[in-house]
C-alpha positions as CSV (number, residue, x, y, z in Angstrom):
1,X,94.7,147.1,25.6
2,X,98.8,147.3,25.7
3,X,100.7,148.6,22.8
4,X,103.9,150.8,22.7
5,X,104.0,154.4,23.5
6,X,102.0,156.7,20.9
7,X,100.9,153.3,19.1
8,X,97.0,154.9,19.5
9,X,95.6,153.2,22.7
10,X,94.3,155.8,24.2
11,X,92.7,157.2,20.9
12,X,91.1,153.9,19.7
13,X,89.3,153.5,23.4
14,X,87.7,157.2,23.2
15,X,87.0,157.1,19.7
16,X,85.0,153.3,20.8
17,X,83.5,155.2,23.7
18,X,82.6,158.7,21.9
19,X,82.3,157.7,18.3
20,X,84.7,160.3,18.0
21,X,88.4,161.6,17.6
22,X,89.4,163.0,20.8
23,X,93.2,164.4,21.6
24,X,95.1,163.2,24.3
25,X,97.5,163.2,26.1
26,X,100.6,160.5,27.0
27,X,98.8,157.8,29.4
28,X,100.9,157.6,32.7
29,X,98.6,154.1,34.0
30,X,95.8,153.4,32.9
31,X,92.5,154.5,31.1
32,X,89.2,152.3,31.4
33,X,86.3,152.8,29.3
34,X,83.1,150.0,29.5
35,X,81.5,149.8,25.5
36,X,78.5,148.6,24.6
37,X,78.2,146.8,21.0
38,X,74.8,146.8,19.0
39,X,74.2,143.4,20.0
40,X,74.3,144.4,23.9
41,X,77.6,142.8,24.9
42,X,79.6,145.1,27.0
43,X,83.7,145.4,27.3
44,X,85.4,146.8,29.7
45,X,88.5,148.0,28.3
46,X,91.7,149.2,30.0
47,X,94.4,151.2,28.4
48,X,97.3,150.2,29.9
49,X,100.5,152.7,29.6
50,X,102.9,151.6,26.8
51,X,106.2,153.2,29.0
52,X,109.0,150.8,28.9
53,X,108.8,150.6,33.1
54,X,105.1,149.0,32.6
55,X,105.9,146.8,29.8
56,X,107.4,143.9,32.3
57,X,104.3,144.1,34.3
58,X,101.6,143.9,31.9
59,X,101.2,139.9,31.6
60,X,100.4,140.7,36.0
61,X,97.5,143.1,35.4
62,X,96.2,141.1,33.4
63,X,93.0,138.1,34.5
64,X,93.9,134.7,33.2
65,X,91.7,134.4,30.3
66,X,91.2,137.4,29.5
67,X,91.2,138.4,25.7
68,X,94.0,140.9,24.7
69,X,94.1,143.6,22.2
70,X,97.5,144.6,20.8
71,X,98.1,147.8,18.9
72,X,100.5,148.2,16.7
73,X,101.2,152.1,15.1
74,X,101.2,151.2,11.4
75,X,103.7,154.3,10.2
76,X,106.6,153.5,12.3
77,X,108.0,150.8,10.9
78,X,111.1,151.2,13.2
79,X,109.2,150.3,16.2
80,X,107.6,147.0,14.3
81,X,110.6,145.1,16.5
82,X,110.2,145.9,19.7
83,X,106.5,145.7,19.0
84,X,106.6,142.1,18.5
85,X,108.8,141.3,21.6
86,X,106.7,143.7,24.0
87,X,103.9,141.2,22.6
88,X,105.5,138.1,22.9
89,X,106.8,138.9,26.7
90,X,103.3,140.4,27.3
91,X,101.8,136.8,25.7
92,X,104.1,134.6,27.3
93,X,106.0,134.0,30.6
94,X,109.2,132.3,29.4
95,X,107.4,129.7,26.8
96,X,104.4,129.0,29.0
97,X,101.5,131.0,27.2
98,X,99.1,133.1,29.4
99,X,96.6,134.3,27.4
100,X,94.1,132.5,24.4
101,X,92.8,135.0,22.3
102,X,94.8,138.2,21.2
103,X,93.5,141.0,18.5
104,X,95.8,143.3,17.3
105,X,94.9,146.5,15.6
106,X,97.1,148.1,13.1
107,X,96.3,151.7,14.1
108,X,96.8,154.6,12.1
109,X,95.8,152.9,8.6
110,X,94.3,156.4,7.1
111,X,97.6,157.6,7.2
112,X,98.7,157.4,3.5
113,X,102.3,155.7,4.2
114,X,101.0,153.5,7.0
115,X,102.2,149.4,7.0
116,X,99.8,146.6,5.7
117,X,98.5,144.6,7.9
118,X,100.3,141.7,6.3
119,X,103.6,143.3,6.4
120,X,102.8,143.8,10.1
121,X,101.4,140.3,10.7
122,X,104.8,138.4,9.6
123,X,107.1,141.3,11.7
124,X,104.7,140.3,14.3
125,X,105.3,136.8,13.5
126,X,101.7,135.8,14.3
127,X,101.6,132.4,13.3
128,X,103.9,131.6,16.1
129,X,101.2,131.8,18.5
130,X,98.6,129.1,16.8
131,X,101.5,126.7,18.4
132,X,100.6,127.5,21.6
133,X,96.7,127.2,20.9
134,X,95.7,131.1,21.6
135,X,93.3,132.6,18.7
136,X,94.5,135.8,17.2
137,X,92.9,138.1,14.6
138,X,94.5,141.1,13.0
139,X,92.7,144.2,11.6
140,X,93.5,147.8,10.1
141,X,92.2,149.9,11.8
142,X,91.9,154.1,12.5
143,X,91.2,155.8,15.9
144,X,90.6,158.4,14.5
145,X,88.1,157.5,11.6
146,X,86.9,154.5,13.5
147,X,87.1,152.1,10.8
148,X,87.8,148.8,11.1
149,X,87.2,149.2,15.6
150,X,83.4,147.8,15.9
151,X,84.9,145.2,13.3
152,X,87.7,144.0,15.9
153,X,85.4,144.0,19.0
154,X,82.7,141.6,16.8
155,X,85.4,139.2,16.4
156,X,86.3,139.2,20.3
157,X,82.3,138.9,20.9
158,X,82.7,135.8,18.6
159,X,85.5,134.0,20.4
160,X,84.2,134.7,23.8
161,X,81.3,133.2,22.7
162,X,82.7,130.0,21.2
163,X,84.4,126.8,22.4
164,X,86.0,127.4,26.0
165,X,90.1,127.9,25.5
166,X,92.6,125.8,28.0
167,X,93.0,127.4,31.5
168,X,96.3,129.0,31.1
169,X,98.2,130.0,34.6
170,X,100.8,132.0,35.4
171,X,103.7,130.1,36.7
């Protein structure tokens, strides 16, 4: 799970692992969490630090493959930018994509001035990344209400299911 600093990482794994709203604290590396759905798959998510040094190195920690989920904090709007170019660097390495299927979560959606998730998907400029074959969903969501989270993790349960995607490598 990447996302910028304070965009609710860290607050969307807990409330997937505790059904509940937890408070914490700025993540320095990493959190990991393993959830189990209804349906008995299991994820293994890891909350990787949003701080700028980390950024560059996401697309490394990451397992070719390997589904991503994006966060984006819905209220601050002046952080929609940089948002979608920490995704895009994160997605890509130059042009060459790494990564097939992406779900971003527009966190903090109970807040009453929060983004809509289609103001957020054309900032994001989503559609961009059919071009390059990778599946993405985008979903509202709240860590700390849970709404829209079991939603988000049934559609990655779906894809991981379906047609295999193109290897991608890392150049």
């Amino acid at each position: 799970m990447l996302g910028l600093p304070n965009a609710g990482k860290t607050t969307i794994l807990y409330q997937l692992k505790l059904n509940e709203a937890i408070t914490t604290i700025h993540t320095n590396s990493f959190n990991n969490e393993t959830i189990q759905l209804q349906s008995g798959s299991q994820f293994t998510i890891w909350d990787y630090s949003g701080s700028p040094g980390n950024m560059g190195f996401w697309y490394r920690l990451l397992e070719e493959r390997e589904p991503v989920i994006f966060v984006v904090d819905s209220v601050e709007r002046l952080w929609f930018r940089e948002a979608r170019d920490a995704l895009r660097n994160a997605m890509t390495e130059g042009y060459q994509p790494l990564f097939g299927i992406v779900l971003v979560l527009c966190s903090k959606q109970d807040m009453p001035d929060a983004a809509s998730v289609e103001e957020i998907r054309d900032v994001l400029e989503l559609d961009r990344f059919w071009k390059y074959g990778m599946r993405w969903h985008i979903r509202g969501v709240s860590g700390v209400t849970g709404e829209g989270l079991l939603e988000g993790l049934e559609w990655l349960e779906t894809q991981l299911q379906g047609p295999a995607l193109p290897v991608l490598k890392h150049k």
